[in-house]
N, C-alpha and C positions, 0 to 999 in steps of 0.2 A: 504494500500500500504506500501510495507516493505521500510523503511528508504536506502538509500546508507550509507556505511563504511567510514570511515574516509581511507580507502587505495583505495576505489573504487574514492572516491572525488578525493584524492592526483593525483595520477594517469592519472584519465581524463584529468584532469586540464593540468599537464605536460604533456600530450600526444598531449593535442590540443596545448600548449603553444611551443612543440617543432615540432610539423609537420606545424603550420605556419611558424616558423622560418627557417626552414627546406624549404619549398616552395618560403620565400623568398631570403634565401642564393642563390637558383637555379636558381632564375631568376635572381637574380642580379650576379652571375657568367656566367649563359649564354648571355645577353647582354654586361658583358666585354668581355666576352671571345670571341664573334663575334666584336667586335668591333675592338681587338687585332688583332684576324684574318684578319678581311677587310686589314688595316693597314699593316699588314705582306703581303698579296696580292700584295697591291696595290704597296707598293715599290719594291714586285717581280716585276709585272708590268714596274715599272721604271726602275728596275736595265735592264731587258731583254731591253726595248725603246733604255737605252742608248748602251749594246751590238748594238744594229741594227743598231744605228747611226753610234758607232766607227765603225762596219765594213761596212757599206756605205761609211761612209768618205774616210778611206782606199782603198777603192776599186776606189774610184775617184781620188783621188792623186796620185796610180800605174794604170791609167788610163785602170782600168782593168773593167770597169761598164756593161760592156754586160755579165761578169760570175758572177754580183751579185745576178743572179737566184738560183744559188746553195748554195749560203752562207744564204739566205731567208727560203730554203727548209730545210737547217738545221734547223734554227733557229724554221722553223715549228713544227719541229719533236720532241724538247723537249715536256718531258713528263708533262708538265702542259699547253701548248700551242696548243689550237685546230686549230688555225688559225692566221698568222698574215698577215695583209697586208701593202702597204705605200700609204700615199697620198699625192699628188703634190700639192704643193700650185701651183698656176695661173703662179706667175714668173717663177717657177723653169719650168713648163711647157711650156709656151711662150719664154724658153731658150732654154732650151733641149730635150721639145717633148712629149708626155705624156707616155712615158713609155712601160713597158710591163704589161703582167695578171697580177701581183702581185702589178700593183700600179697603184692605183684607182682614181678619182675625188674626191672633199669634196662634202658632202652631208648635210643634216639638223642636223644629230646628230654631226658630225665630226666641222662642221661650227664651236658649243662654243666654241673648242679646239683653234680654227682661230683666232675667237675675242679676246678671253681673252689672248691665248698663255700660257695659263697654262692644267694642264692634266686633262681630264672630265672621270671620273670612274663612269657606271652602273653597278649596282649589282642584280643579279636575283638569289635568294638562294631559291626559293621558287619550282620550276620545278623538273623533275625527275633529270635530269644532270643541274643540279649549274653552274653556270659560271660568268667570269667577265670580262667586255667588258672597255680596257682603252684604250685613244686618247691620247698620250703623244705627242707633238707641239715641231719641233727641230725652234729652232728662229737663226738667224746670229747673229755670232757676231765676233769680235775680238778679246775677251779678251781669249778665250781659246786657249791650245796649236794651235790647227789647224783652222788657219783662214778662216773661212767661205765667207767672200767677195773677198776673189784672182780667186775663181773659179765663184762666183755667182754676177750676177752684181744686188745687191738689198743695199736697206739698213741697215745699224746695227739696230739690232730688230725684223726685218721682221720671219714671221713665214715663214718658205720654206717647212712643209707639216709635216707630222705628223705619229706615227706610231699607227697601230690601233691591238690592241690586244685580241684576245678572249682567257682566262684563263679557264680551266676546273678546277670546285671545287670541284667536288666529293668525292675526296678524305680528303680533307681537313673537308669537312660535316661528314664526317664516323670519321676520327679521333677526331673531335667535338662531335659527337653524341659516340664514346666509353669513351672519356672523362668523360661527363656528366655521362655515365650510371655509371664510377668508380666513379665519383663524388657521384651520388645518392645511390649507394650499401653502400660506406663508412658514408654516414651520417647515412642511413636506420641503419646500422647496430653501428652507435654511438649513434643514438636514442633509439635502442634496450639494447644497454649494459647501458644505462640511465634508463631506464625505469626500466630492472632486478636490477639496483642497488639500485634506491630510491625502489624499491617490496621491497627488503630484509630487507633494512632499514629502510622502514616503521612499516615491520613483528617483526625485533628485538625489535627497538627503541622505537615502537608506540604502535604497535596492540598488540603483545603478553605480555607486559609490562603493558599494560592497564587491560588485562583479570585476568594477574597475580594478580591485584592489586584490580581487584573486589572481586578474591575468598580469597584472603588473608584477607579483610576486614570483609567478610560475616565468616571467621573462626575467624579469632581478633573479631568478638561481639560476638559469640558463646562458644568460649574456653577461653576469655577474655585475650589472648594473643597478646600482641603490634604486628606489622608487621616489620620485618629484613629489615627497610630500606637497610642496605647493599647490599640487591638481586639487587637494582637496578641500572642498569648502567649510566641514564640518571638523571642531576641534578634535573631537575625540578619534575622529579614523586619519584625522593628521597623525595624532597621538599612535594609532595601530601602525600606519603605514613605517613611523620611525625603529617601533619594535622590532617589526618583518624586517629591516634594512639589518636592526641587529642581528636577530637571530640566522639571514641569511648568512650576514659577512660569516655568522661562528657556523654555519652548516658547509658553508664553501670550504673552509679553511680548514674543518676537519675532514673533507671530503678529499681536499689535496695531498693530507696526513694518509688519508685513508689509500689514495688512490698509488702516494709515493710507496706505503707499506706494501701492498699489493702490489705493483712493479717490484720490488725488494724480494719480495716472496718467490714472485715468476722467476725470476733470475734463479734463486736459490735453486726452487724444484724442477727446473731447467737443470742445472748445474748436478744436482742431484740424482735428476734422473739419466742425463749423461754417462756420471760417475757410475751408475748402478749396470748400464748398457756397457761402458770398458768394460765394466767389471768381469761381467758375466763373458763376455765376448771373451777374454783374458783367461776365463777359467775355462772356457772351451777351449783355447787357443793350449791351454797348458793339461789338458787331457788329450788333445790331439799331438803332442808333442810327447807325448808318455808311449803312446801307444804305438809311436812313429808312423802313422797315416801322412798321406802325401799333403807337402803342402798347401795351406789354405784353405784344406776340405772345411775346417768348419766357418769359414768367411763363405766360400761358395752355395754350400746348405743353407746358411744366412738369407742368401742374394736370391737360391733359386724358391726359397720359401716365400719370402717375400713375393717375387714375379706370380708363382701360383697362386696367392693368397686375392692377389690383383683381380688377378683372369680367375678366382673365384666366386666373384663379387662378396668379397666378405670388405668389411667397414674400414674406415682410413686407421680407426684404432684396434681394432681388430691385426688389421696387418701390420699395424706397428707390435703389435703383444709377440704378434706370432714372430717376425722377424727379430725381436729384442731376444725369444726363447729359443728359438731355436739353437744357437751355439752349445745351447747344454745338454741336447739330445742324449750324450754317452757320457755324462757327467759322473752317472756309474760308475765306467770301469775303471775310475779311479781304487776302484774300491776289489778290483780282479787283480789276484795275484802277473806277477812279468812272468811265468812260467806258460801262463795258460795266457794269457794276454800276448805274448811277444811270442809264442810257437808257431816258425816261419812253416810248420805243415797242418793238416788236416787234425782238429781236435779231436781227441775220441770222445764216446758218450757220455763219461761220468766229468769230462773236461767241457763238455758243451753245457750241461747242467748247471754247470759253477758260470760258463761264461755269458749264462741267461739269467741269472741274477741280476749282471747289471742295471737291468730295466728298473725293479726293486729298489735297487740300492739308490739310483737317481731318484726317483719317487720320496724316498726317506729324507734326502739330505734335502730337498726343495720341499715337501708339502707343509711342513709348519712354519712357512712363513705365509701373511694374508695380504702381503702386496700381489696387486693381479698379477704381474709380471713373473713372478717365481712360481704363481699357482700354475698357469700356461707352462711356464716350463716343466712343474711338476708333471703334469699330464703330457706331455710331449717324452720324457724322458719313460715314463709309466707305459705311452700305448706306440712307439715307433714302431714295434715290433710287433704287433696285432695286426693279421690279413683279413681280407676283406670278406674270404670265405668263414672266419671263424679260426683257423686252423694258427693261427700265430701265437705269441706268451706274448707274455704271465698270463694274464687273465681270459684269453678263449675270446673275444669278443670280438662281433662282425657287423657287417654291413656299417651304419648310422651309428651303431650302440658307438663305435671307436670317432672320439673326437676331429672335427675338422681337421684342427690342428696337427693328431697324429696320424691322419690319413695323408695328410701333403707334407709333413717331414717323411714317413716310411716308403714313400715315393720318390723324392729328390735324394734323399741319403742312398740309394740304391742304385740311383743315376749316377752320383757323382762316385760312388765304391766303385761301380761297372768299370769306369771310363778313367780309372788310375790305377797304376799298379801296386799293391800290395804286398806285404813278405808273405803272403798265403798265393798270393793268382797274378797275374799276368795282365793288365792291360784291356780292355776288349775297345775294338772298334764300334765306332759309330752306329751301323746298321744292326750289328749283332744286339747291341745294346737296347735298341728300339724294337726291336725282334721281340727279345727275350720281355719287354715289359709290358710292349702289347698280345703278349703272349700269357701274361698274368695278366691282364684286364679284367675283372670279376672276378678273379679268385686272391692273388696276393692284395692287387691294387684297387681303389675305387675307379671303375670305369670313366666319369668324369674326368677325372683330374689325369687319367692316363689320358683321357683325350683334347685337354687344354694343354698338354706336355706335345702331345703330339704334332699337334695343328701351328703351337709357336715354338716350335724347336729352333727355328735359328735364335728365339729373345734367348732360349737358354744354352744356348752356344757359344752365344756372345759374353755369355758373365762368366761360361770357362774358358773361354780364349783369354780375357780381361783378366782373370785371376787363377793365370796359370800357375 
């Protein structure tokens, strides 16, 4: 799963942090803002109560109360007003009668206005058409310009009836509700210029600053050039880029430690492996020399192993194993007495016994050690002598079972023994030579490698001509 971006984080984060905020601006504006409203109503409410009163009073002081109907129907007809009506309290009614259509009994809702004498406002915003229903309570009294006990025979205090008002809101809801919607467009869209602004200044500040700063680093350890703090606008990846300049310089400078140790090293095991190549070359050279075999035999086994190894598509290291081992093929017979070793005639059987040891005896003096190079020769010294039918020592083993290795030394050693002469034999020519090998082809030799011998016989002519 691919990681989020440090502008995909930022972002979210602010998105969610400013659309709760956002949500609750909106409702705590929309509960003020009805609250404000109710409030604005409801003193509408009063203010119209107290109009109906002053013209009632009026109307009873120019003893004019039978065309109070017309001054009501006005009062109807305002444009927030779906209805008003009056109600008589009991005195006013037990005085002067209960009135006409437009002025009513108290009832259960109108009654609290009664008790208390103060105004009872119900609000129903929730319907298709809004409205608000207020009971505003004229009480007697004296203390105001027009004296309410010259006409009314009660007590100061006394509530003498009340007006009842029904308020149409609807308009007041729509201009609430286009409010709100300016209100939510303007944030929506302060959220938006929020949002694009931290984007860009994240992209300048953050993101593209950061990227800069990776490929600037990975060219600073490559072209071993410090990074221009100056590119950058922000303190703090000034501040990074100066570090990265440090820690390059110290990652170069042990890298050149590293890379001089490492040249030191190669030399060494260069040198090393050189010295290990005399070596062995040397102790062939000095078995060959015991045994008094012709000249150069174990340089030319070297040289023709080598060639065959080529022409057997075996690996550059590979060929180099097999040519470093091969000198030690008879590394044994160091270990054969000069009686049975140096008998310029035909050994007898209990003398041939002793002198097939030597396979053994190489095998012992080379297998404990774990450099490749001595294991190879291990197993070359172990299988020269294993044919390909099975039939050759120590071990009996044929075909595949007998290692690359000692299938293309027990073939070149055999070549190069043929084609020199011995204090046992004679010399053989050329032909004869080739005769007799492709003569073992499936049974001493691996058929291949008789026939990469065969086909490049002059490559291996040349390396015994050359190291005659």
């Amino acid at each position: 799963m691919q990681k989020p971006t440090i502008k995909r984080i930022t972002l979210k984060n602010l998105m969610t942090f400013l659309m709760l905020l956002s949500l609750a601006t909106l409702v705590i504006l929309t509960v003020n803002f009805r609250s404000i409203s109710v409030r604005i109503i409801e003193d509408k409410a009063l203010a119209i109560s107290e109009v109906v009163k002053a013209g009632l009073t009026s109307h009873m002081r120019a003893e004019i109360m039978a065309k109070r109907d017309y001054f009501l129907a006005e009062i109807n007809a305002l444009t927030l007003v779906n209805n008003v009506t009056i109600i008589r309290s009991k005195e006013v009614s037990d005085q002067f009668g209960t009135g006409h259509w437009r002025e009513k009994e108290r009832d259960h809702v109108t009654e609290q206005a009664f008790k208390s004498g103060r105004p009872v406002f119900i609000l129903n915003d929730l319907e298709m058409k809004p409205y608000l229903r207020a009971i505003v309570p004229f009480i007697a009294s004296t203390e105001e310009q027009l004296n309410c006990l010259k006409c009314h025979e009660v007590k100061e205090g006394t509530v003498l009836g009340a007006v009842d008002l029904r308020l149409d809101l609807t308009e007041y809801r729509n201009v609430t509700a286009k409010l709100l919607a300016a209100i939510g467009v303007v944030t929506f869209t302060f959220i938006l210029l929020i949002v694009v602004n931290n984007f860009r200044t994240i992209q300048r500040y953050v993101q593209d600053p950061l990227n800069k700063l990776i490929k600037k680093s990975e060219d600073a350890y490559h072209t071993h050039t410090p990074i221009n703090v100056d590119e950058f606008e922000c303190l703090e990846f000034e501040h990074v880029a100066k570090e990265i300049n440090l820690f390059t310089q110290e990652v170069i400078h042990r890298h050149e430690v590293i890379e001089k140790k490492n040249l030191e090293l190669e030399v060494m095991s260069d040198e090393i492996e050189h010295t290990l190549q005399e070596t062995i070359f040397t102790m062939g050279v000095i078995e060959e020399q015991r045994s008094k075999e012709t000249n150069n035999h174990t340089l030319r086994v070297t040289k023709y192993s080598q060639l065959l190894g080529d022409l057997s598509g075996l690996s550059e290291r590979e060929v180099e194993l097999l040519s470093m081992a091969a000198p030690l093929h008879d590394i044994g017979k160091l270990g054969i007495p000069d009686a049975i070793l140096l008998k310029p005639g035909k050994l007898t059987e209990a003398e041939y016994e002793v002198m097939k040891n030597h396979c053994q005896m190489g095998y012992n003096m080379l297998s404990h050690s774990k450099r490749d190079v001595l294991q190879s020769a291990a197993i070359i010294a172990y299988q020269h002598h294993e044919k390909w039918d099975g039939s050759g020592y120590p071990q009996g083993l044929a075909g595949e079972e007998i290692h690359i290795y000692g299938r293309i030394v027990t073939l070149v050693d055999v070549f190069d023994a043929l084609a020199a002469k011995r204090i046992y034999k004679e010399k053989w020519a050329l032909p004869e030579i080739l005769t007799y090998i492709e003569k073992q082809r499936g049974s001493q030799f691996d058929p291949k490698l008789v026939d990469f011998l065969v086909e490049n016989i002059d490559a291996f002519l040349a390396i015994k001509h050359r190291y005659q």
